[in-house]
N, C-alpha and C positions, 0 to 999 in steps of 0.2 A: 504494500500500500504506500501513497505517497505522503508526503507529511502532510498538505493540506486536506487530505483525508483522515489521516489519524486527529489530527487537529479538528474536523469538521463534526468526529463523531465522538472526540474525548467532551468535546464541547455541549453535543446534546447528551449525554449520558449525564455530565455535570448540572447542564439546568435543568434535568426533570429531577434528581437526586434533590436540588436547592428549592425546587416546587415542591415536592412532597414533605421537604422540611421547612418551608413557610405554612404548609395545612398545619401540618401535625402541629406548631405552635398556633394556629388560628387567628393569625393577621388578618386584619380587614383586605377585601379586597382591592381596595385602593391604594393600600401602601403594597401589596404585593405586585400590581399592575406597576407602580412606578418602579421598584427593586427588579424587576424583571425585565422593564425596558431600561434599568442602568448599567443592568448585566447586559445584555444584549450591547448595548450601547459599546461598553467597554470591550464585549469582543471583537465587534466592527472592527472597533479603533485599532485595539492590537495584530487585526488580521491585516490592517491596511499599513502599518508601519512593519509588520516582517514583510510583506511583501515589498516594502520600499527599501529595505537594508538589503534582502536578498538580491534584487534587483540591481543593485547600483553595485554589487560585488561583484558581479560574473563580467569578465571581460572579452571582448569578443575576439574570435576568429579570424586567423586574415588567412 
């Protein structure tokens, strides 16, 4: 598998694990909607700066 694969399913495995332990404590739905999209939010983020370090590493072919 490639890493943004491993990475795309470590990721869902990780937010349903972090959903079922906002039920089990019984957050409103409102604070788990926002913690939910900050988690989200913050994976974007980190998904679009490894892609930008990986990217400016590889040097090209002549």
């Amino acid at each position: 598998m490639r890493n943004s694969q491993v990475l795309i399913f470590s990721a869902m495995i990780f937010a349903i694990a972090f959903y079922n332990l906002m039920v089990t404590f019984e957050l409103p739905e409102s604070m788990m909607g926002w913690v939910l999209s900050d988690l989200v939010l913050s994976l974007y983020v980190s998904y679009l700066l490894d892609t930008f370090i990986r990217g400016s590493i590889k040097t090209r072919m002549q």
